[in-house]
N, C-alpha and C positions, 0 to 999 in steps of 0.2 A: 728545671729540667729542660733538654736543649728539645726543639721541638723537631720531628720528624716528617720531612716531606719526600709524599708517595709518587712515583710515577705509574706512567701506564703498565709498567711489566712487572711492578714493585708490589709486596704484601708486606702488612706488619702482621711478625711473629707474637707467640707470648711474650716473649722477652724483652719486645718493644723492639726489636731487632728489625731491619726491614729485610728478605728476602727477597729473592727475585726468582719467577715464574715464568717458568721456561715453555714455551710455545706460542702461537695462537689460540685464542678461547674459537671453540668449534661447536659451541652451542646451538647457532645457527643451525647448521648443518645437519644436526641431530632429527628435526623436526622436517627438511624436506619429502623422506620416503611417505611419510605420513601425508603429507600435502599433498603428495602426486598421487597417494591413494585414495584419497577425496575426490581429487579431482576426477580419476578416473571413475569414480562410483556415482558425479554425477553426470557426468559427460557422454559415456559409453549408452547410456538408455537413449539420453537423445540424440546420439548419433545414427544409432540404431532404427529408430523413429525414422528424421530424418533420411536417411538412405532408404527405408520400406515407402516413404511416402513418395518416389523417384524409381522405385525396381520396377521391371516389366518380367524378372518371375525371380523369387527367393525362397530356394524349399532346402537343399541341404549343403550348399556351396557356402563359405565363409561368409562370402562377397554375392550380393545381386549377380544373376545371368545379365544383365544389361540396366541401362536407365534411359527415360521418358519423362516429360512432361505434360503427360495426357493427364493421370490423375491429377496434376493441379488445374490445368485446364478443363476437363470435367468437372471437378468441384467448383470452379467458380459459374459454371454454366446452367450448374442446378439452381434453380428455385428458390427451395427447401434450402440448401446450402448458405443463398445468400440472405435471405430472410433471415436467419439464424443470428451470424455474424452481426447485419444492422441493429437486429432487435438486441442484439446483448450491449451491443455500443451505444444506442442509443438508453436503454435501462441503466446502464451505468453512470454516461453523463449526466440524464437529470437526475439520479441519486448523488453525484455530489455537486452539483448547484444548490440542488432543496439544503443538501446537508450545509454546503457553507455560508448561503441565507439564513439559516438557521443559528447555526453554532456559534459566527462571528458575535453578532451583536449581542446573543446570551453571557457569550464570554467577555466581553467589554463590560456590559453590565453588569456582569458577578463582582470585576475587578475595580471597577468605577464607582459603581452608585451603591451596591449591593451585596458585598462580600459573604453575607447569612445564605442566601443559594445557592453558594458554592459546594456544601456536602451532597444537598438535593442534584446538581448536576454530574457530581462525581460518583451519588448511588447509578444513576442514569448511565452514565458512561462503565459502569461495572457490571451490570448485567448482562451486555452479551458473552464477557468472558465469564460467567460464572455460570451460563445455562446454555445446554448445548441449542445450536441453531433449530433441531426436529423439536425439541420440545418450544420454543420462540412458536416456531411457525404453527402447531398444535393447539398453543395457546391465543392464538390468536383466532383461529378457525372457530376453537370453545365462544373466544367472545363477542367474533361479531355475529355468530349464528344466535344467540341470544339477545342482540339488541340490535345488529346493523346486519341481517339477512343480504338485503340486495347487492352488498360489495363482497359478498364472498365469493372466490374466482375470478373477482377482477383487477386489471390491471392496475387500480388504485393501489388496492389491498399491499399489492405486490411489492410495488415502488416505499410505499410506506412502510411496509415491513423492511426491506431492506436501508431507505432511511434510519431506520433506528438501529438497525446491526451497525453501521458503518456511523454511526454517531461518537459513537466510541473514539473511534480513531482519528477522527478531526478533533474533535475537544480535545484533545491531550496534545493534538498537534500545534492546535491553535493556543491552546493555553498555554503551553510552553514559550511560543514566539511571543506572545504577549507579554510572558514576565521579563523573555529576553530585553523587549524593547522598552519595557518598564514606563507601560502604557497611563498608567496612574501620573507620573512627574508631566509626561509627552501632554496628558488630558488637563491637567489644572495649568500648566503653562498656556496650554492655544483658549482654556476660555480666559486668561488671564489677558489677555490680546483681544477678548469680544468673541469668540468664535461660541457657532453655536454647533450643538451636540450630531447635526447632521455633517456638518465641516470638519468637525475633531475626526468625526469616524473617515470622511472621503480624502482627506490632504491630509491630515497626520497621522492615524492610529493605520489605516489600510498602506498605504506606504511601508510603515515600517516591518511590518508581519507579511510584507508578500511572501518569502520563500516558505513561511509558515504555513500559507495558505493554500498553495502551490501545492503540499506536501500532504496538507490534510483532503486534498480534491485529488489527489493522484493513489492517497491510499484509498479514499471511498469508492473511487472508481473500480483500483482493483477489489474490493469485497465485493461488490454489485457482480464482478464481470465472472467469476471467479466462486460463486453460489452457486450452488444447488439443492440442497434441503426445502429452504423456504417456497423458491417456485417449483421445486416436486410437490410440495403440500397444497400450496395458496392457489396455483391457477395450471400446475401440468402440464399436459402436453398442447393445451389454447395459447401456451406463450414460450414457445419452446427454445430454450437459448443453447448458448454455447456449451454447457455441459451438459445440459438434459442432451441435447444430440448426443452429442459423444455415450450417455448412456443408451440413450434408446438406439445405437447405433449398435452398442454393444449386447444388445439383449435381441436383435432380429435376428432373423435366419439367414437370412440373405444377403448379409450387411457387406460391404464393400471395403476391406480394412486398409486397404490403399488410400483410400478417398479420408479415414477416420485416421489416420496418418497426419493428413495431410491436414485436418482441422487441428491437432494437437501437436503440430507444428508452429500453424498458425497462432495458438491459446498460447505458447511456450515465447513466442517473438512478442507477443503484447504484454505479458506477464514480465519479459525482462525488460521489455523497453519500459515500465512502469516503475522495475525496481531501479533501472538507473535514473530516472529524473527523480525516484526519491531520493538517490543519494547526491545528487547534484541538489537539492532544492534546499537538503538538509545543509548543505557547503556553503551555498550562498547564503543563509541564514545566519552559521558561524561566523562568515566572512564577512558580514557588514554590519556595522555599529548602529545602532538605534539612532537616528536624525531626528532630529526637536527643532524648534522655530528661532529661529535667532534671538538674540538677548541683546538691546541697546545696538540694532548694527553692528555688534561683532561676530563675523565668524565664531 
């Protein structure tokens, strides 16, 4: 049987016949209106936002009667305001320093020396998504008021609770980079050269899992920054961050929605600058090959 070659405009029939189809495929095309209405469903809130947090008066015109830059200059002038901002950046940070202190070298070890841990760390890393964060933080309050009283409401309490929500998300980060890099060969090769277990981790296994690492400290950051449940329960309005403001802003009488604008313009710029370095951190991850120690002098 003579054999049949298809082109790009070309179908084979039943008949073994080849056809040919007439047009452009417009498949593409089908799926824009759709795109443009996403876009517009998530854009339109925050432009909307935006622009209320710049109006100097909007009550029933399309468009603000004017714009100013007082409400952003009043909110950074407050107090309250910047107090808020630092402490939520700061809570975030050391939540994922603690967490990639942590997580790295657990996860080396599961994969290195101790592979039987690894269920035990993957029930660990499943628990926040299977219990919502009010019961977490409930549950916590239950246990240290029965054995660790004096940390209840405080900022330890806090940081630690949120250490373990955000656990989650580095393990799986970091674990991933790690198999990427296939840190088991990377580890028996550098002690096979003398290297000892603090050197494997600092000049070969941390080298190759940066963007990994990168990715699990940018997402723990945004869960810390990006909470609210846990410090509504664990410590309230003594440690008041970036969302409890925005609620307790939204719960006074007097509240200023210009100013509350203008924070949730601010939370929406850290929120996306957060998700673009994970998708950039995730990039360079794909993008470079795991590097192991030379063999004999050759590249």
């Amino acid at each position: 049987m003579a054999d049949v070659t298809l082109s790009a405009g070309a179908a084979p029939s039943r008949t073994g016949r080849v056809r040919r189809v007439e047009g452009p495929v417009r498949a593409g095309w089908s799926a824009m209106p759709l795109l443009v209405l996403a876009a517009l469903y998530v854009l339109l809130p925050l432009v909307a936002v935006g622009l209320y947090s710049l109006a100097t008066r909007w009550t029933t015109d399309v468009l603000p009667a004017g714009y100013t830059l007082e409400h952003w200059i009043g909110g950074f002038a407050d107090a309250r305001f910047r107090g808020v901002l630092w402490r939520s950046l700061g809570l975030a940070v050391a939540v994922a320093v603690i967490d990639i202190l942590l997580v790295a070298p657990a996860v080396y070890w599961q994969r290195v020396r101790n592979p039987a841990i690894r269920p035990v760390l993957e029930t660990l890393a499943a628990i926040p998504f299977a219990m919502p964060l009010l019961v977490i933080a409930f549950g916590l309050l239950r246990a240290t008021g029965d054995y660790l009283p004096m940390v209840q409401g405080s900022l330890g309490l806090l940081v630690a609770a949120h250490v373990a929500v955000a656990f989650s998300f580095v393990y799986w980060s970091v674990d991933g980079a790690m198999a990427a890099a296939k840190v088991e060969e990377l580890a028996e090769a550098a002690r096979t050269c003398g290297a000892t277990t603090g050197q494997i981790l600092r000049r070969v296994i941390l080298p190759n899992i940066g963007p990994g690492l990168a990715s699990g400290a940018i997402l723990a950051f945004a869960v810390s920054f990006n909470e609210i449940a846990i410090v509504q329960v664990t410590t309230g309005s003594r440690f008041e961050t970036v969302q409890l403001y925005l609620l307790n802003m939204l719960k006074s009488a007097d509240a200023d929605f210009n100013v509350l604008a203008v924070m949730t313009m601010i939370n929406f710029a850290v929120t996306l600058a957060l998700s673009i370095a994970v998708v950039y951190a995730n990039a360079g991850r794909s993008a470079s090959p795991p590097a192991g120690p030379a063999r004999g002098g050759k590249p």
